[in-house]
N, C-alpha and C positions, 0 to 999 in steps of 0.2 A: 381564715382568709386564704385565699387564690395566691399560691409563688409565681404566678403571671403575673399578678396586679404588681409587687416588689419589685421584679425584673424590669419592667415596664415604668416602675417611679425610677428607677437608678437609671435607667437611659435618658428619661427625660433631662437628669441630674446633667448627667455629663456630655449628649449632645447641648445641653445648655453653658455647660462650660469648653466647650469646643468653639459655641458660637460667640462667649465672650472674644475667646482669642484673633477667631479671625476679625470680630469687631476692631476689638484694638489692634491688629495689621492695617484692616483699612484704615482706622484714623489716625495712621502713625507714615503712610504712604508719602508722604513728605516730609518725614521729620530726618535732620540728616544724620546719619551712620546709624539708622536702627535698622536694626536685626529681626525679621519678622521670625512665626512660633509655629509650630505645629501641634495638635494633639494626638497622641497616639491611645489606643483604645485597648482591652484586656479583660476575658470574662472572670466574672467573680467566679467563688467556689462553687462546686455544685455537690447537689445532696446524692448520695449513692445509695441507691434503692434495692440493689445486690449484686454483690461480687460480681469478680470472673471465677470461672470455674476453669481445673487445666481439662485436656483429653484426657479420656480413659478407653478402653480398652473397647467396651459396643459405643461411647458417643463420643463425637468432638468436643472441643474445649468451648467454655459459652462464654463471651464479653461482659464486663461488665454495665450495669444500668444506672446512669445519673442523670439527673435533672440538672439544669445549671441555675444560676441565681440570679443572675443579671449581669451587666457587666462595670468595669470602674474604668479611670483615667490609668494608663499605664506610664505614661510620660508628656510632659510638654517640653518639646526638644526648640531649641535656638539654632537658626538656619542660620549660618558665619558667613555666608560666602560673601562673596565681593559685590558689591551696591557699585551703579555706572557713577563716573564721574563729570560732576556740573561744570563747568569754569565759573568764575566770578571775576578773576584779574583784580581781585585783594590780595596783597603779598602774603598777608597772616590768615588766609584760607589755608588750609591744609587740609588734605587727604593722603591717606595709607591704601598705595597701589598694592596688595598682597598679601601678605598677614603681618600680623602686629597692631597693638595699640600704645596711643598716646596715654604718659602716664601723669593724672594731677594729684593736686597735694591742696587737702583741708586742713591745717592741724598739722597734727601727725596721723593722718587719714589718708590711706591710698587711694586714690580711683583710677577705675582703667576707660577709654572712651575710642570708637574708633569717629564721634561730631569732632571735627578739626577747627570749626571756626571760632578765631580765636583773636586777639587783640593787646596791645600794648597801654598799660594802667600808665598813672600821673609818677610811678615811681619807676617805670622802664621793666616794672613784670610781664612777661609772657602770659596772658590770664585766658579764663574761659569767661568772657563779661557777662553771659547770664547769672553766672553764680560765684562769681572771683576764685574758683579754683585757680592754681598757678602750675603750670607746664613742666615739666620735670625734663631735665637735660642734665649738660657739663658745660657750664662757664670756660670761656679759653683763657691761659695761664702765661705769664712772661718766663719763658728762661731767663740765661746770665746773660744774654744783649740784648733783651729787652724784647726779641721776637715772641710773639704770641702763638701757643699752640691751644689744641683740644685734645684732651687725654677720657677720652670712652672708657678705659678701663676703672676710672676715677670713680666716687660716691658719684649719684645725684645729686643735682639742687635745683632750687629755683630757677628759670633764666631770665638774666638779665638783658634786656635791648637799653643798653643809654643812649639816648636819642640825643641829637644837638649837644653832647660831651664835648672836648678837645681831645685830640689826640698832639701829645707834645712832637715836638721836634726830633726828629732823629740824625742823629750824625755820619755820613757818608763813609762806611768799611769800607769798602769796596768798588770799582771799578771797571766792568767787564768787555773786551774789544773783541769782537768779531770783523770778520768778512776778507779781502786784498788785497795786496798790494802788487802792483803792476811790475813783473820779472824781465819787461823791453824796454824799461829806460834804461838810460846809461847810468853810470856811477858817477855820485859828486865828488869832483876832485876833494883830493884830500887838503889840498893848499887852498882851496878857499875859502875867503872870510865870510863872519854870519849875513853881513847884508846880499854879498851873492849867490851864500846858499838859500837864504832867505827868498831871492826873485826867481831862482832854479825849480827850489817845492812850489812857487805859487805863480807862476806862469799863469797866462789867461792861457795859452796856449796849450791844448792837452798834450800836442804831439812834441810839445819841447819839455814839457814838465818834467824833473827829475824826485819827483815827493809827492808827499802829501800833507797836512795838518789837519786835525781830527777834534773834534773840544765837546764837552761835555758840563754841565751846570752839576757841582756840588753841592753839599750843605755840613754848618759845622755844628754844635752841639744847641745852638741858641733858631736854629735855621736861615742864616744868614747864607746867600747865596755869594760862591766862584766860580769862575768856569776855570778847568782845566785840559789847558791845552798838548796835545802832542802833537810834536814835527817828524816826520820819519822822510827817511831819504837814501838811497842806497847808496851805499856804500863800496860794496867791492859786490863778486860773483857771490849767489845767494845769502851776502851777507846785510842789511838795515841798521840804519843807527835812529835811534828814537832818543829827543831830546824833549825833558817835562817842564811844563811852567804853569802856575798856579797867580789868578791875579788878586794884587794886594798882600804876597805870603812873602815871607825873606826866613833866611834858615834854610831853604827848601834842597834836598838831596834825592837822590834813588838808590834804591840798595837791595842787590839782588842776593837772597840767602842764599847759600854754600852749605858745601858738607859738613856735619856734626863738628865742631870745635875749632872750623877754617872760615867762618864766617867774618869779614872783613868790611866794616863800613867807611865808605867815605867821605866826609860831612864836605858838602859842596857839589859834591856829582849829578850832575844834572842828567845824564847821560845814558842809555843801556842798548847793548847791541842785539837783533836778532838774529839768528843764523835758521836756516831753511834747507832744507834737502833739495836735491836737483830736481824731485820732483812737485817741488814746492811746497810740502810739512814744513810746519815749523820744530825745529830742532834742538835749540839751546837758546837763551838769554843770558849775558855777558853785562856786569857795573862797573869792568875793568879788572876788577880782582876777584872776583866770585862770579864761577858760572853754575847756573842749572840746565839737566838735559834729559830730563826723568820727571816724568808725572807730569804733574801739573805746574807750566812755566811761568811765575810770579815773580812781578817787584815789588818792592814796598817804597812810597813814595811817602818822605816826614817833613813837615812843613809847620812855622807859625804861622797864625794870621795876627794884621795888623789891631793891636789892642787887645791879644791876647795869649799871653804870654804861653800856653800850653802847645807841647809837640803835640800833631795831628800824625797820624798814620793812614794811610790809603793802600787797599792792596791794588795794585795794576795785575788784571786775570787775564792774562795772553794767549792762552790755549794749555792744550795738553802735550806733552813731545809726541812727535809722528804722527800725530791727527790733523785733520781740516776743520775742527771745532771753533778754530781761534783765528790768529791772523795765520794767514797764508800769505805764500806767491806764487802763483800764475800770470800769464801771458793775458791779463784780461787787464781790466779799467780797472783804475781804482776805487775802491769801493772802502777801506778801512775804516770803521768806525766805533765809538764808544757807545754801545748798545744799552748798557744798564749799569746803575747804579742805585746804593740801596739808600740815601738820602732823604729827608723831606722836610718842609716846611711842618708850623702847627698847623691844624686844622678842626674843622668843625663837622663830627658825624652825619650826612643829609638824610642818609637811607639805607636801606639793608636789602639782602635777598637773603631765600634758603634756599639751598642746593637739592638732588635726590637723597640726598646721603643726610639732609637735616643741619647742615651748617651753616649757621649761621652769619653771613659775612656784610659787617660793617661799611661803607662807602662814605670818605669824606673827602672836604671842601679842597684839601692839597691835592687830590687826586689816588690817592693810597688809597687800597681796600684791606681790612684785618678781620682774620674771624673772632668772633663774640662770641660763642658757645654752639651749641648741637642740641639738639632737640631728639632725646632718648626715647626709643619701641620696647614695648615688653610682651614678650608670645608665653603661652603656656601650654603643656600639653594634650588638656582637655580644654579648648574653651568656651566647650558648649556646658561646662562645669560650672562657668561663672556664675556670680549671681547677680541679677540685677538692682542699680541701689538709685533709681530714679535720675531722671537729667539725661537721660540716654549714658549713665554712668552703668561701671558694675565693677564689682569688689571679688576679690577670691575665698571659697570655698574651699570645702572640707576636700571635694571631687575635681575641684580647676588643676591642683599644681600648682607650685608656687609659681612668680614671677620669674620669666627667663630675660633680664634686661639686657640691651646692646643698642650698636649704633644703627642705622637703617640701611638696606642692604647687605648686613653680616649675620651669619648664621640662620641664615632662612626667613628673616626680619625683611618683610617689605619696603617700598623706597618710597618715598615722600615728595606727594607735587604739589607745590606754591601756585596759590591763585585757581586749585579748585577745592571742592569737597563733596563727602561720598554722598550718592541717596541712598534713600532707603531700598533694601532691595525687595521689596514685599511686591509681587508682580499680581494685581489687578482681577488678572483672567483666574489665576491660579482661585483665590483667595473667592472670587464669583463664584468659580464652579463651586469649592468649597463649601459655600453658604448656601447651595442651590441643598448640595448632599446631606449636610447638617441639619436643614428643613424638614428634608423627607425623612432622614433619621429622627429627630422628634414628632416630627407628624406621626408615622408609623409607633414611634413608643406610645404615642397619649391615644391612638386606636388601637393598641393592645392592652391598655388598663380601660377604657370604655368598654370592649370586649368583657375582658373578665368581670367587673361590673354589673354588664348585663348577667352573665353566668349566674353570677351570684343573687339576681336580682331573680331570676326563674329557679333557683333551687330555692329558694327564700319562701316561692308561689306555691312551692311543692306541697304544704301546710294547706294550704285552702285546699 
C-alpha cells in the first residue's frame, strides 16, 4: 500500500479531532468561566530513504532523503486568559478580575473553577448549587474582646454565611470625642454654682455661651441603653474642665492614669481638666491628682448601673498630645462631640456583601457590620497544566504545580467582583475561521487518500 494513503488517514484522524474541539468551544460559548482549547498540529516520523552525505574534496555534501508519515496531535493547549464580565446584581455571583481560582471541596476532593456562581444552602454553606460543592475560604475568629477577625494565613474551610443568626450584645469599651471647642468665650468664674454654670454652657444664646454639653448613647453587657453626658466649660486661659455623668449609674468616678506606680484614683471625681497649647493642641488631661501629657490623652470613666451591681469601665479617647485628631481649641464654633463608640444592642444578621479582597461582611438588624470569613484564590504555575474534571471544574496534575493559596489581591492573586461573573472567553470569529480551516484541512486529506486510491486502482489495471 501507498504511505499517501496512511498520511492522508492520520490527517483525516486529527483534523477530525481539531474539529471536535472547536465544536466543543462553540457549544460551551456561554457556559461561565470556560476556557476554550486550541489544537496544535506536529508531523509524525518520516522514513529516510538516504543519508546525508558530508563534502569531499571534488563534491559537496548531499542532504538527506525522507518521506514523512503523516502527521499527529502535538497539543491541545487551554487558552486562560480572562473571559468579559456579565453583571447579574446577585451578591453570591462572583467573578476573578485576573488570575486565580475559586477553590471547592467534594469530600476530601479538591476542585479548582474560575464559574463563580454560587449560593447560600439551608445550613449557611457557601455552595456551588449545581453540584453542592462547598467554597473554600477562612471563617473570621473572636479574639479576647470578642472582636472578630480573618486570619488568611490560617487552614481553609468551608464558609460559613449564617444567615438571620443573633449577634449578641456588646458592651461599650470605649468612647471617642473629636472636633472643638470655642477659645473666645470667656472663663466660667470659679465661684459659681452648678445651676449657673449650668445656664452659662447652655445659653440659647451662642454669643453668651461659655460650654458646651456633648452626649452619647452607651450600651452595658445585656444591651441596655445610657446616654453619657459631657459638660465642658472653660475654665481659665487654654485650660477646660469636663465634667461626666452617666444616667441611671451611681458609683460613677473619672480617673485619669498616671505614671507607672503614681496612679491615684479618686472614687467620686466626676471631673477632668484639659489643657491646650496656645495654638489650640490639646496638651494634657488632669483627675486632679494624675496627669497625662504623652500619647494618647485617656480617662477612664467607672460606674454601676442601677440593678447591677458590676463596675463598668469606659475609656473617654480625647486625642493624642499636640495633635488636632481629638478635641481641640480654636477661635471657631463649637463643634465638640462624641464621635464613636464601640457598643450595641443584639441583633439579627439581614444581609452580607463581599468586598474585592473576598470578605466577607455580615450586616445586622443593630446596625453593626462584622466580617464572616474570606473566600480564598489558589494560582499555580502552570495552569494550562490543569486537568479538566467536568462541571467547568479541574484538578491538578502531574504538570500544573501545586496549589499557591492566598487571599485575593496578594501575591499576584486576582480581586473578586460581587454581583457579576466571568463568560466564556471562546470568541466566535476566531473559532469560524477555524472551522472554515479544519474543513479544508480534511477535505484536502480525504482528496489525498482518493488520489492515491486512484493510483493504486491503475497500477492494479497494469495486469490487464
Amino acid at each position: 500500500m501507498m504511505r499517501s494513503l496512511y498520511a492522508g488517514v492520520s490527517g483525516l484522524k486529527n483534523h477530525q479531532i481539531r474539529m471536535d474541539v472547536v465544536s466543543n468551544n462553540i457549544s460551551n460559548v456561554n457556559t461561565t468561566g470556560f476556557k476554550s482549547e486550541r489544537v496544535n498540529f506536529q508531523d509524525m516520523i518520516s522514513q529516510l530513504m538516504a543519508g546525508a552525505a558530508e563534502p569531499r574534496d571534488n563534491v559537496g555534501g548531499v542532504n538527506p532523503k525522507q518521506v514523512g508519515l503523516g502527521s499527529m496531535v502535538a497539543s491541545i493547549d487551554k487558552l486562560m486568559h480572562q473571559g468579559a464580565l456579565q453583571t447579574t446584581g446577585k451578591n453570591t455571583d462572583i467573578a476573578v478580575g485576573g488570575e486565580g481560582f475559586f477553590i471547592l471541596k467534594d469530600g476530601n476532593k479538591q476542585f479548582f473553577t474560575r464559574a463563580g456562581a454560587f449560593d447560600v444552602d439551608k445550613n449557611g454553606l457557601l455552595v456551588n448549587p449545581a453540584n453542592g460543592m462547598k467554597v473554600q475560604g477562612w471563617n473570621a475568629q473572636a479574639d479576647a474582646n470578642g472582636n472578630r477577625f480573618v486570619n488568611p494565613a490560617g487552614d481553609i474551610d468551608d464558609i460559613i454565611i449564617p444567615l438571620y443568626s443573633k449577634e449578641a450584645a456588646k458592651e461599650t469599651s470605649f468612647v471617642r470625642f473629636q472636633s472643638n471647642l470655642n477659645s473666645a468665650v470667656p472663663a466660667v468664674p470659679t465661684a459659681a454654682t452648678d445651676s449657673e454654670r449650668y445656664k452659662m454652657i447652655t445659653d440659647p444664646d451662642p454669643s453668651r455661651r461659655r460650654g458646651h454639653i456633648t452626649s452619647i448613647v452607651v450600651y452595658d453587657d445585656q444591651g441596655q441603653q445610657q446616654t453619657l453626658k459631657m459638660y465642658m466649660w472653660k475654665s481659665d486661659d487654654n485650660r477646660w474642665t469636663a465634667s461626666v455623668a452617666v444616667t441611671g449609674a451611681d458609683a460613677l468616678s473619672v480617673d485619669v492614669p498616671g505614671a507607672q506606680g503614681q496612679n491615684t484614683a479618686v472614687p467620686g471625681n466626676t471631673r477632668i481638666t484639659l489643657g491646650f497649647s496656645p495654638d489650640g493642641r490639646i496638651t494634657s488631661v488632669n483627675d486632679g491628682t494624675d496627669t497625662s501629657n504623652q500619647g494618647n490623652l485617656n480617662a477612664i470613666l467607672s460606674f454601676r448601673s442601677a440593678g447591677n451591681p458590676a463596675v463598668r469601665n469606659i475609656e473617654l479617647r480625647l486625642g493624642e498630645a499636640g495633635t488636632v485628631g481629638g478635641v481641640t481649641q480654636f477661635s471657631s464654633s463649637f463643634t465638640t462631640k462624641a464621635v464613636e463608640q464601640d457598643g450595641y444592642t443584639m441583633g439579627y444578621m439581614e444581609g452580607f456583601s463581599i468586598d474585592p479582597s473576598g470578605t466577607i461582611t455580615g450586616v445586622y438588624s443593630n446596625g453593626v457590620s462584622q466580617p464572616l470569613g474570606q473566600i480564598a484564590l489558589a494560582n499555580f504555575t502552570n495552569p494550562e497544566g490543569l486537568t479538566k474534571a467536568g462541571d467547568t471544574n479541574y484538578v491538578v496534575s502531574n504538570n500544573s504545580g501545586d496549589a499557591l493559596i492566598g487571599a485575593a489581591g496578594v501575591a499576584g492573586l486576582g480581586t473578586l467582583n460581587a454581583g457579576f461573573l466571568e463568560m466564556s472567553n471562546v470568541d466566535l470569529a476566531d473559532q469560524f475561521t477555524d472551522m472554515i480551516v479544519t474543513q479544508r484541512g480534511f477535505q484536502a486529506n480525504s482528496k489525498s487518500i482518493t488520489t492515491s486510491d486512484q493510483m493504486i486502482q491503475e497500477l492494479l489495471g497494469l495486469k490487464r
